[in-house]
C-alpha positions, 0 to 999 in steps of 0.5 A: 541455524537462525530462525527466519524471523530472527533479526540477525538472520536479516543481516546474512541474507546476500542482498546487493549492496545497492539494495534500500536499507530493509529497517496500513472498515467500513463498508460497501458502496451503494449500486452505482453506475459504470465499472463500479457498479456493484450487484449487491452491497456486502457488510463483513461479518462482526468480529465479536457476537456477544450482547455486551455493552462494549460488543454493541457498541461496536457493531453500531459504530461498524453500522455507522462507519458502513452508512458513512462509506455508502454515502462517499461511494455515491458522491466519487462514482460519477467522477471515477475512472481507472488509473492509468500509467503516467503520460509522458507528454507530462514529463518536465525537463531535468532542470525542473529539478526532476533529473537531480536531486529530489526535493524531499528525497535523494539523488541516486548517486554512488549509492545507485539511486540517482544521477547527479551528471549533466549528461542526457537521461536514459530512456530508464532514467526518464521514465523515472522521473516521470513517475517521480514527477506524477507521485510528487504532484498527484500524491499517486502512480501506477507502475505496470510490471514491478514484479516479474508475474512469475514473481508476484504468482509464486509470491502469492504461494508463499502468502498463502502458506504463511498464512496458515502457519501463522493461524496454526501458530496462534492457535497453539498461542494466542498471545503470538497473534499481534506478532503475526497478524499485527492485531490481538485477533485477526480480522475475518474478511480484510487482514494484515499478515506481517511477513519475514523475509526467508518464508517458512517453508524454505527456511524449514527446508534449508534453503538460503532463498525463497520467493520474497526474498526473489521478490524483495530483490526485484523490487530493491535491488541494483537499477530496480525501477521500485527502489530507485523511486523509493530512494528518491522520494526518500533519502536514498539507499538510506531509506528506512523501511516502515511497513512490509506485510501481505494484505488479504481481502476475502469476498465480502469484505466492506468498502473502506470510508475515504482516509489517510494513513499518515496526517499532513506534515510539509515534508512527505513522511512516508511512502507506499507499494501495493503490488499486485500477487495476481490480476486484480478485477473489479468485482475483487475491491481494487483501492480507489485514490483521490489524486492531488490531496496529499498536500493543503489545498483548499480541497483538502482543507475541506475534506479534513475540516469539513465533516459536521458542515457538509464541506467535506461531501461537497469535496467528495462529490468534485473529486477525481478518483482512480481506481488500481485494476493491476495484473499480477506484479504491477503496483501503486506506489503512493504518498500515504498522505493521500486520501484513498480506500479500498472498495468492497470485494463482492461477496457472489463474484469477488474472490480472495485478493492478495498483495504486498505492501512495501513502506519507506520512510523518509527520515527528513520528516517528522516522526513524532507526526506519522501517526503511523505504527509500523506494520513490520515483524518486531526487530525487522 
């Protein structure tokens, strides 16, 4: 039988033919008022604990780089709220160019992505392009139930389990860590676990299915909300897929300073899911957008430019910011040019925090600027 991270073994999974074609330290925030508000501020334990040069180095730039995400912390909070759904009230007409073909993405057509006819939109069809119209503009959009929450729980269940096979399988090997954690080491409070499609479990057990590959078709397969908007922004049932992870943040891991995951470029190169694997509260470090700085405004321009002059704390402190509290299922798909961080998980009243990313990315863009590795197993 083919291994479950075998790259062969991807091509026998009985997908549906529509489905996408399957080819991410800072530190907390200060106490502040209103629903971030934090008890206490939580710095995650360093990785290395030796006095040499190179470990003293680091725990001085991790001290740094922690100051410096404090201070943004104070700068959004007055300016911060929760995200919401888009309002339909936003939603332009189809000859807007949103009931067609996308520009920088593809219509759903034969493929199942689109709708090139003139006839009047679906109720689905126009909540559609309401989210592809706010993730055009705002760079952001929340989607409420992606995944079934049955889903996205027994999901979870499988994560934990790959997690541990993976520890155990570094711990026998610890040359096999990057291929599982995608780092050399893995990072003690907030960590990427790179996940095959067929779980461990259920390939040991011979089944031909198992919980991500349920969720991979809920998310991507014929008429999935998820995936027709991924081939949309993108280039249709085309679509190459960039990064497919479970990210895990622990109590006391350290609010991320404001960033970007992939440089400005004219045509969006790469876009993202978060989705939820159980409800998601405040106090376990929920991921706060700036909406509208995915593209070149003067905003933007002073955020990127403005570090040594103050330009870039003066942008901060005008800035809208949203903050992702999800129930288990829901996401947060997202223009990886979009600046945004992951908030601390409170050391006394967060708890373990796991979701699945899901990337695609748009083959029109330029990929000598992603600045992005993929964060995929190898082969995949």
């Amino acid at each position: 039988p083919l291994s479950h991270r075998s790259t062969r073994h991807v091509l026998h999974v009985p997908l549906p033919s529509t489905m996408l074609f399957l080819a991410t330290m800072a530190a907390t925030a200060l106490p502040m008022a209103g629903p971030m508000a934090r008890t206490s501020c939580v710095r995650s334990p360093p990785i290395m604990c030796s006095t040499s040069a190179s470990n003293l180095l680091y725990l001085d730039a991790m001290g740094a780089s922690g100051r410096r995400a404090d201070v943004e912390a104070e700068l959004l909070a007055p300016n911060t709220q929760e995200m919401t759904e888009p309002n339909p009230k936003r939603a332009r007409s189809s000859g807007g160019g949103f009931g067609g073909r996308q520009k920088g993405g593809s219509a759903r057509g034969a493929a199942g992505f689109g709708s090139t006819s003139s006839r009047a939109e679906t109720t689905e069809e126009k909540l559609e392009t309401l989210r592809a119209q706010t993730l055009t503009e705002d760079g952001v959009v929340l989607i409420k139930g992606g995944l079934e929450r049955e889903t996205a729980l027994a999901l979870r269940e499988a994560v934990i389990d790959e997690i541990k096979r993976a520890r155990e399988a570094v711990r026998l090997d610890p040359a096999a860590s990057p291929s599982r954690f995608h780092v050399p080491v893995e990072q003690p409070t907030r960590a990427f676990t790179l996940l095959p499609f067929r779980d461990e479990a259920s390939a040991a057990a011979g089944h031909a299915n198992g919980p991500i590959i349920q969720a991979m078709r809920e998310l991507l397969g014929r008429d999935a909300a998820v995936g027709n908007l991924f081939g949309r922004m993108c280039d249709g049932s085309d679509s190459q897929l960039h990064d497919f992870y479970a990210l895990r943040t622990e109590p006391g891991s350290a609010r991320q300073q404001v960033h970007f995951d992939t440089p400005f470029q004219k045509t969006p190169p790469l876009f993202a899911a978060f989705i939820a694997l159980q409800d998601v509260t405040i106090e376990m470090g929920p991921t706060v957008f700036l909406p509208k700085t995915h593209t070149r405004t003067a905003a933007r321009k002073a955020f990127d430019g403005g570090i040594y002059d103050g330009r870039r704390d003066a942008m901060l402190a005008k800035a809208r910011s949203n903050y992702a509290l999800l129930s288990a299922g829901d996401l947060v798909m997202f223009d990886m040019r979009t600046l945004h961080a992951g908030t601390a998980n409170q050391l006394e009243k967060g708890s373990t925090r796991y979701f699945l990313c899901v990337t695609f990315r748009n083959l029109k863009a330029n990929d000598v600027e992603l600045g992005h590795i993929p964060c995929i197993c190898a082969g995949y």
